[in-house]
N, C-alpha and C positions, 0 to 999 in steps of 0.2 A: 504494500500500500504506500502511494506518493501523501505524506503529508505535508500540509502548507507551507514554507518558507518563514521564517521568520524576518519581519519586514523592517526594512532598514528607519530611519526617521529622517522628515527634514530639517538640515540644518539650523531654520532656523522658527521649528515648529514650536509654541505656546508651551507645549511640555515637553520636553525630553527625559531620555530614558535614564535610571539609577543605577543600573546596569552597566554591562558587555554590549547594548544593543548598538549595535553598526548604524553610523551617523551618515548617509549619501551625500556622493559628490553634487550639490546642484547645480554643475556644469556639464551633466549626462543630461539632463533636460531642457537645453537649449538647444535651439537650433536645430532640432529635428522635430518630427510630427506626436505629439504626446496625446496624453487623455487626462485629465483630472476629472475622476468622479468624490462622490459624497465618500466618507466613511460613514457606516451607519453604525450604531451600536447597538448589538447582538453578539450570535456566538458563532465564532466561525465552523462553518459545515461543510463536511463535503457527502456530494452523492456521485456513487459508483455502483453500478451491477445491480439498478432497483434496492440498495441499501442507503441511511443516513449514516454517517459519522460525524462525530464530537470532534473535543481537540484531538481525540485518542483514536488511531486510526487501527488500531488494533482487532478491532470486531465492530459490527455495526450495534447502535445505540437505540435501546429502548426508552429515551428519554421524555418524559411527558412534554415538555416545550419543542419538542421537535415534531408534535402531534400533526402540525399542518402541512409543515412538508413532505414528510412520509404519507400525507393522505394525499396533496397533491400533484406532489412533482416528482418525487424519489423514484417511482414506478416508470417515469420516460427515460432516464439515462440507465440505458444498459447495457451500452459497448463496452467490453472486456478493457478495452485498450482508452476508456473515455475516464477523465477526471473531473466532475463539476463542481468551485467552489463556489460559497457564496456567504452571506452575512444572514442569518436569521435572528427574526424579534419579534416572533411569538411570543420567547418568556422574555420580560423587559429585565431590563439589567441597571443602568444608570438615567438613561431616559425613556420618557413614554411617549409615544410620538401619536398622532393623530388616527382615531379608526380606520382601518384597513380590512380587505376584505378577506377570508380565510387564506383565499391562493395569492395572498400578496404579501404574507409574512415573513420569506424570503428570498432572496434579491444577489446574485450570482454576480459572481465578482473575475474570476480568472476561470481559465478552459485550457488543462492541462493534456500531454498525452503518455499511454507508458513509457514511453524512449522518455520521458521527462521536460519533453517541451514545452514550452505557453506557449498556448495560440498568440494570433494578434489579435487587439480588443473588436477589432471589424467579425473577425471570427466567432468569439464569443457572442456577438449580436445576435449574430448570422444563427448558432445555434439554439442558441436558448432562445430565440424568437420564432423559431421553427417548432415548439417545444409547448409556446405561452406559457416560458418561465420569465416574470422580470428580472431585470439586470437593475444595477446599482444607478443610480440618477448619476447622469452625466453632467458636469459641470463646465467641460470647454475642451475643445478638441483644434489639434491645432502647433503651430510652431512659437515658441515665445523665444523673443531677440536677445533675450541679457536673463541673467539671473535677476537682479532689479526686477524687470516685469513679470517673471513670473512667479518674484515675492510678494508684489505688490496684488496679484492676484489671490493668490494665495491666504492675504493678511485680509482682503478683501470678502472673501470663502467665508473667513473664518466668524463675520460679524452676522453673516445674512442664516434664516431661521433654517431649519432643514428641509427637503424638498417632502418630505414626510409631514412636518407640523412639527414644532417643538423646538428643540436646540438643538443646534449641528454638533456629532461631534469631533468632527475633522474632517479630512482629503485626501483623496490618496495620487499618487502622480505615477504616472508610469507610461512606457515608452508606448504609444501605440502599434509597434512592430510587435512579431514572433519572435521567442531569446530561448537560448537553453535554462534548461534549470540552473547551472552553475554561474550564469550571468544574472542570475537573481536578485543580488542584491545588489547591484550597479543599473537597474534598470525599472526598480519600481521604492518608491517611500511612501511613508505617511506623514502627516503633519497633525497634531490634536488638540483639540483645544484645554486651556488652562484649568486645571485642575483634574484632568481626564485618570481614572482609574484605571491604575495597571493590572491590578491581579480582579480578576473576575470568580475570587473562589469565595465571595459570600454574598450571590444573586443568590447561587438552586439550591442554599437550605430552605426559604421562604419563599420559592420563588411564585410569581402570578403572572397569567398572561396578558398580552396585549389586549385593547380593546379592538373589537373585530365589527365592522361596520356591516347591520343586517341591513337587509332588502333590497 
């Protein structure tokens, strides 16, 4: 099993890490065609083979907050060789963002293969919109000339509410090309806003789910 990468941060993101966590060069993000989408806050999931997984890719996960997924969308990826991640908020964690409809709880972020490649973000589109899985709100696509503007964008990201309802609570940037796995972390960060919780190990003693928009 490919589990996700652990993601570099932007240099010169609201919170950084306390850590080991690898800081990206913000000169791999100029000058060529990028994506900045939302970060949303959930738990990172992946679906492989009609199964969900947690952080722990070790077996797939019976967990009540992944309820909607595994009813919706776990059941269309089931290429041996297909990796789907994405951001689920079913069970809220630090923010509660605005009613959502069941099959919209989570929100696919990168599209892996087993030789360990990422797709390009056109790819992922391409699939999970073949699929009616949504993808992570995109925020700008496109070349930025300097580091400068794509701080200032970035800092700009960071004040406006979430494409969800609620608080943002970060960005993620990343090349819009196809990269190996081992270019990973030269080719995609995050940026989060102040205050943002690193450890997510005290949502699912309590945890409750999102509000789910009927009718």
């Amino acid at each position: 099993m490919l589990k996700y990468p652990r993601t570099p941060y932007w240099l010169f993101s609201p919170t950084l890490p306390k850590g080991d966590d690898t800081i990206a060069d913000p000169e791999r993000f100029t000058g060529t065609p990028v994506v900045v989408t939302e970060k949303l806050d959930g738990g990172n999931t992946l679906l492989h083979r009609g199964d969900v997984y947690g952080r722990s890719v070790s077996s797939p996960s019976a967990a009540k907050w992944m309820a909607m997924v595994r009813k919706h969308h776990a059941w269309k990826v089931t290429e041996p060789d297909v990796f789907l991640y994405g951001e689920d908020i079913y069970g809220v964690h630090s923010i509660e963002y605005d009613p959502v409809p069941e099959s919209e709880t989570f929100y696919a972020f990168a599209l892996r293969f087993s030789d360990g490649s990422f797709s390009s973000f056109r790819a992922l589109v391409e699939y999970a919109g073949a699929r009616e899985i949504p993808v992570v709100p995109v925020l700008y696509e496109g070349i930025f000339g300097s580091v400068q503007e794509l701080r200032d964008f970035v800092s700009r990201a960071h004040t406006a509410p979430s494409a969800l309802g609620g608080a943002r609570e970060g960005v993620v940037i990343r090349l819009a090309r196809a990269f190996p796995s081992k270019e990973f972390h030269l080719n995609v960060c995050k940026s989060v806003r102040q205050g943002h919780v690193q450890s997510d190990e005290h949502w699912s003693k309590h945890w409750r789910s999102c509000r789910i928009a009927r009718g």
